[in-house]
C-alpha positions, 0 to 999 in steps of 0.5 A, a space after each residue: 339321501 344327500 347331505 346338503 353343503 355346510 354354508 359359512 357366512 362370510 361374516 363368520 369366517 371373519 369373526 373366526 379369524 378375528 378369534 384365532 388370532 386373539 386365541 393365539 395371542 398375535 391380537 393382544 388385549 389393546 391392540 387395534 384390530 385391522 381395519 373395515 377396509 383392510 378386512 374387506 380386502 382380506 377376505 373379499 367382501 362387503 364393508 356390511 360383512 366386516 361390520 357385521 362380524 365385528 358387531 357379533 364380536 363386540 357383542 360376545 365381549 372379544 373385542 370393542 369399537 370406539 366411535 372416529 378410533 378403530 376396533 380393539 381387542 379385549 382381555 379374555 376374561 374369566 366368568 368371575 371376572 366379568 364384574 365392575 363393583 359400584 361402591 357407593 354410600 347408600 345404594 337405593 336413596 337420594 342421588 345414589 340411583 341415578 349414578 347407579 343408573 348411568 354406570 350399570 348401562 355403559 357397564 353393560 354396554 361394554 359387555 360387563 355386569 355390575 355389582 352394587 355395593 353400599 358403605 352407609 358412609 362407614 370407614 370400617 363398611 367400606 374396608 369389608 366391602 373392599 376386601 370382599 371385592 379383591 377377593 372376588 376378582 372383579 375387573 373395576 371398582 368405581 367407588 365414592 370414598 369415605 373421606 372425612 374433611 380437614 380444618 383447611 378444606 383441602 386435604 384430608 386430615 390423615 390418611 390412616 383414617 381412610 381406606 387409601 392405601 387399600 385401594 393402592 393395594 387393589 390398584 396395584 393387584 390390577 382391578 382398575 379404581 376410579 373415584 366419585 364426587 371425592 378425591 384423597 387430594 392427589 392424583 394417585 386415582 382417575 375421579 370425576 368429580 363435581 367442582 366442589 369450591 366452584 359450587 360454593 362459590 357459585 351458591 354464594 354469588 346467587 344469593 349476592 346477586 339477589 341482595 342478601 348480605 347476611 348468609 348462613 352456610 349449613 354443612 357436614 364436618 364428616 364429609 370432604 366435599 361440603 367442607 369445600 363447598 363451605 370454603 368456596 362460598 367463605 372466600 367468594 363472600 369474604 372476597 366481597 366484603 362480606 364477614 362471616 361470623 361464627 354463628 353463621 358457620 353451621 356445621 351438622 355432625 353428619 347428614 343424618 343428624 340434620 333434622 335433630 341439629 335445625 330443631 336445636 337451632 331454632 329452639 335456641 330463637 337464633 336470630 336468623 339471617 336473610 338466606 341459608 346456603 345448605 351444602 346438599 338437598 337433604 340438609 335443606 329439606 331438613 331446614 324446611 321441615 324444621 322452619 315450617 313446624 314453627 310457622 315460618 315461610 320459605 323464601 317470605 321469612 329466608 331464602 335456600 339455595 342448595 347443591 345436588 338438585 335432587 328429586 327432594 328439591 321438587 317435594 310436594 310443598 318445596 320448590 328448591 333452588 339447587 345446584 345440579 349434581 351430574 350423577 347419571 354423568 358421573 356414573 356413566 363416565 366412571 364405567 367408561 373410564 374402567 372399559 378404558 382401562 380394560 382396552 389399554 392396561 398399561 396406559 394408567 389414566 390419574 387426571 380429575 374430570 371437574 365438572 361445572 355447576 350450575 343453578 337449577 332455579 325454583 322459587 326458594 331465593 327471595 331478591 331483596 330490595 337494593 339487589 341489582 334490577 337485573 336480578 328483580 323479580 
């Protein structure tokens, strides 16, 4: 009896190198693997053999290929430390899924795991969710943080009132942070964010488009980006002409509170205005519910226009025009931004990705006589 010879693919060989030389650190985290043609010549064989091995050590989490760049190697991490925590306010409602959708597949696609965390919006939630995840160890938090908005619409009112200098800390512990859809109006975090004042702006210019004159803007005091929705579509309506009396600034306490706020109002006989700009879909769904239970019609009686084009927008009965909110991108973006971060620790990325909007339109925006014959029905 014979023992048959112990074949090593070529493939393998390469992969053990690879791992060698990262295991003894002459391969750094961040540092460019040789090339496919200098491997090739290395060890004598095929462009497929090269592929084929960094393939397999893409895949075991050694090393990360980046399309028109080159191969790079990656920190070894303890299991522990496999993990990127979504941190966001509701974690299984709205647009939440979506951006959580995004983000857990180009997690996983860099070899990590995502953990979800929910805050309901709370300060003090979020403070513990933070504190559990340093403790932990997880690599990356991509989080959308509770940020109350200020009377100019711009920055935050105090920063005491926010977890941002525990994320500073966090930070600075080395778990890379990245924001979502709010910033702390500074560059100290990376954020992807949707143009908040464009947005406004861009609700307000449809409705003008379409003759409407008189606009009431329904949003929350309690959360910075509707603030600067509200302040874009002010300065473009102002900018026109067009004033904007108190009674057509309609701030709701919280999200939440809106079902309770368009019942108040409406009992209240208001004399109501020819469209509503409502500064996310759920506000608008509320107004509709509100307005179909006294009899009115949406857009014969007003018009709606909203923000986030949410699966609420195509409700049985509703047909909302709404700005798109980019969740899936925001999400996907977000976890890239903290693969980057794993690939070049010490190359610290602060800027704001601001992403355009843009106008889903559905039929809940009437054009009015004397709106320009472009925009007639």
């Amino acid at each position: 009896m014979f023992e048959q010879p112990i074949i090593i693919r070529k493939h393998s060989a390469i992969a053990s190198w690879i791992k060698q030389e990262i295991e003894s650190g002459r391969l750094r985290p961040g540092d460019k693997l040789p090339s496919e043609s200098e491997i090739c010549v290395r060890f004598g064989v095929s462009r497929s053999s090269a592929r084929q091995a960094i393939s397999n050590l893409a895949h075991a989490g050694w090393v990360e290929s980046r399309k028109g760049i080159g191969t790079y190697c990656l920190a070894r991490r303890s299991p522990e430390a496999d993990d990127f925590a979504l941190v966001c306010y509701y974690a299984s409602s709205y647009i939440f899924p979506r951006i959580a959708a995004g983000f857990e597949r180009a997690t996983q696609r860099g070899g990590f795991h995502m953990i979800l965390n929910q805050t309901e919006a709370s300060v003090e939630k979020e403070r513990g969710v933070l504190f559990k995840l340093r403790e932990r160890g997880v690599r990356g938090i991509a989080i959308e943080p509770v940020i109350a908005g200020s009377e100019d619409g711009i920055a935050p009112r105090d920063l005491e009132y926010t977890n941002y200098q525990l994320l500073c800390e966090i930070q600075e512990s080395g778990i890379q942070v990245v924001l979502m859809d709010n910033t702390f109006g500074d560059n100290r975090f990376p954020a992807i964010v949707l143009d908040d004042i464009a947005t406004g702006a861009m609700a307000a210019h449809y409705l003008v488009e379409r003759g409407h004159r008189d606009i009431a803007i329904v949003y929350s005091q309690e959360h910075r980006p509707f603030r600067l929705r509200r302040q874009g579509a002010v300065e473009y309506l102002t900018g026109m002409g067009i004033e904007m009396p108190a009674d057509r600034l309609l701030a709701v306490g919280q999200v939440r509170e809106c079902n309770a706020f368009f019942d108040r109002y409406f009992e209240s006989r208001p004399r109501l205005p020819s469209s509503f700009f409502c500064c996310n879909d759920e506000m608008a769904i509320a107004l509709y519910r509100a307005a179909h239970s006294r009899g009115y019609s949406i857009p014969s009686d007003f018009s709606v226009i909203s923000v986030d084009n949410s699966d609420y927008a195509q409700l049985p009965g509703i047909s909302l025009t709404s700005i798109d909110h980019p969740n899936q991108f925001i999400g996907e973006k977000a976890a890239q931004i903290l693969l980057d971060g794993v690939i070049t620790p010490n190359v610290h990325y602060r800027s704001t990705i601001s992403i355009d909007p843009v106008v889903v339109e559905r039929s809940s925006v009437k054009t009015l006589a004397g709106a320009p014959a472009s925009e007639k029905n």
